[in-house]
C-alpha positions as a Markdown table, in Angstrom:
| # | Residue | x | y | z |
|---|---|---|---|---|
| 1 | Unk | 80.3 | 28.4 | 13.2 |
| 2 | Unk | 78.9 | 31.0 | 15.7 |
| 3 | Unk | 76.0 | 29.0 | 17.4 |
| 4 | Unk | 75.8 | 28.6 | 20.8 |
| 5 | Unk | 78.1 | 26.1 | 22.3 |
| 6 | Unk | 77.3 | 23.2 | 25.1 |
| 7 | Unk | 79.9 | 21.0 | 26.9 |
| 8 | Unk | 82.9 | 20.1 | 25.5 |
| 9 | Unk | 85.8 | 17.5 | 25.9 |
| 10 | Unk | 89.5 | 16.8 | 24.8 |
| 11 | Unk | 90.5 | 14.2 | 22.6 |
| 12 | Unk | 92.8 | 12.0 | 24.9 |
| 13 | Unk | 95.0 | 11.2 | 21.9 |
| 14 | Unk | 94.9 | 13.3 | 19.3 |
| 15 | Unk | 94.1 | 17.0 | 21.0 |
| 16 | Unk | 91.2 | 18.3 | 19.4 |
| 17 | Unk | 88.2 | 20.0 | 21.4 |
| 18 | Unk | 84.9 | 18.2 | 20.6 |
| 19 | Unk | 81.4 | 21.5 | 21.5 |
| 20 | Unk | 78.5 | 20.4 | 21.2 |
| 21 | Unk | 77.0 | 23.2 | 19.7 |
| 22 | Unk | 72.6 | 24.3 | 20.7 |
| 23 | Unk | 71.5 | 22.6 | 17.0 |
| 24 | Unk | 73.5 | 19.6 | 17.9 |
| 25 | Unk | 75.8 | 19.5 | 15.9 |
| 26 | Unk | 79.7 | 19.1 | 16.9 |
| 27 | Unk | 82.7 | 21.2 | 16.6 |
| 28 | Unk | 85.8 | 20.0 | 16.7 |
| 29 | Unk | 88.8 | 21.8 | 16.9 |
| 30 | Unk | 92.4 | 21.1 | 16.7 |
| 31 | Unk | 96.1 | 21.3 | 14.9 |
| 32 | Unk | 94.5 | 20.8 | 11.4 |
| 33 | Unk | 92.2 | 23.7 | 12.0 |
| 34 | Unk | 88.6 | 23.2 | 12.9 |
| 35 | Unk | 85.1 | 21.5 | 11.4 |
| 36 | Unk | 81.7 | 21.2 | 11.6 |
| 37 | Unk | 80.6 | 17.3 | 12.4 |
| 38 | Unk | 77.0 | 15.7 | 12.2 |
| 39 | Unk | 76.1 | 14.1 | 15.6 |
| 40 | Unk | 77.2 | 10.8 | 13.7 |
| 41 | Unk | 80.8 | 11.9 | 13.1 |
| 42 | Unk | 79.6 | 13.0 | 9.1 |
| 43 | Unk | 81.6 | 16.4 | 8.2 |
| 44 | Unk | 79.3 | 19.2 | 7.1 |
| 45 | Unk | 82.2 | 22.2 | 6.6 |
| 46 | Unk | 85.0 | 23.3 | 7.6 |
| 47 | Unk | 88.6 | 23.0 | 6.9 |
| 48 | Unk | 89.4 | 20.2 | 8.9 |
| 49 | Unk | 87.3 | 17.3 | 7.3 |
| 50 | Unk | 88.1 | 14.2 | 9.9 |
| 51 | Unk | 86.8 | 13.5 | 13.5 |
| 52 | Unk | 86.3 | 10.8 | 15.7 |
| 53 | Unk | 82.5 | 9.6 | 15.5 |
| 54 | Unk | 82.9 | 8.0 | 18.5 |
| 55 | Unk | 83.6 | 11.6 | 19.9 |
| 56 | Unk | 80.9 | 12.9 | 18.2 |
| 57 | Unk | 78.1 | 10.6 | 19.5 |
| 58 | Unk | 79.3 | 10.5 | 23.0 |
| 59 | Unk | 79.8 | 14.7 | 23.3 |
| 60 | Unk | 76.1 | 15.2 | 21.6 |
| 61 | Unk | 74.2 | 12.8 | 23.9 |
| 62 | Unk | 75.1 | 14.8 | 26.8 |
| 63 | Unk | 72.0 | 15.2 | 29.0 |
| 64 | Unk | 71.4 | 18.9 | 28.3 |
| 65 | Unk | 72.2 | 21.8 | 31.2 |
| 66 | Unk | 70.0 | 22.0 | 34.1 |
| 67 | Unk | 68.4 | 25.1 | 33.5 |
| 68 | Unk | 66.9 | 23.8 | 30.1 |
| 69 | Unk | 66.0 | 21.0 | 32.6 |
| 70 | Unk | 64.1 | 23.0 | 34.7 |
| 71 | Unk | 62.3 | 25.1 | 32.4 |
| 72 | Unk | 61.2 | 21.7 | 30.2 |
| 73 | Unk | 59.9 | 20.6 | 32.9 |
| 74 | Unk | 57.6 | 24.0 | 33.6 |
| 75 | Unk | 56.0 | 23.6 | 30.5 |
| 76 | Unk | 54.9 | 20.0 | 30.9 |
| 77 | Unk | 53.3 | 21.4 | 34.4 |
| 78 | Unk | 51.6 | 23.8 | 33.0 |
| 79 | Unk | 50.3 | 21.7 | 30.1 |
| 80 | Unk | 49.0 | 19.0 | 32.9 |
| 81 | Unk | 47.0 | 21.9 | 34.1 |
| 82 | Unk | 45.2 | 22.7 | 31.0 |
């Protein structure tokens, strides 16, 4: 689980760290070790096989950092000027 990681948050009852990770995917981390969780709260790997979907959907619709922002929005300027 080595890709590149986006925000994250704490579980406010249970501990775990929710990443959003740059294929969008979530990790979660915590006491029972850590998994790999579809956007949807589905587990793909990893030893710890539960997670809050709740979690899941509201850490992988973050909007996404501002430089990505900024350098989506250069590309649809330059494709206006084509």
């Amino acid at each position: 689980m080595s890709a590149a990681e986006g925000p994250s948050i704490r579980h406010p009852f249970g501990g775990a760290i929710y990443s959003l990770l740059a294929d969008g995917n979530v990790r979660v981390s915590g006491d029972g070790g850590e998994g790999l969780f579809r956007s949807d709260g589905r587990w793909i790997s990893g030893t710890l096989r539960e997670a809050d979907p709740q979690m899941c959907v509201w850490i992988a619709n973050q909007s996404p950092p501002a430089d990505q922002l900024e350098s989506t929005w250069a590309l649809s300027q330059e494709d206006k000027q084509r």
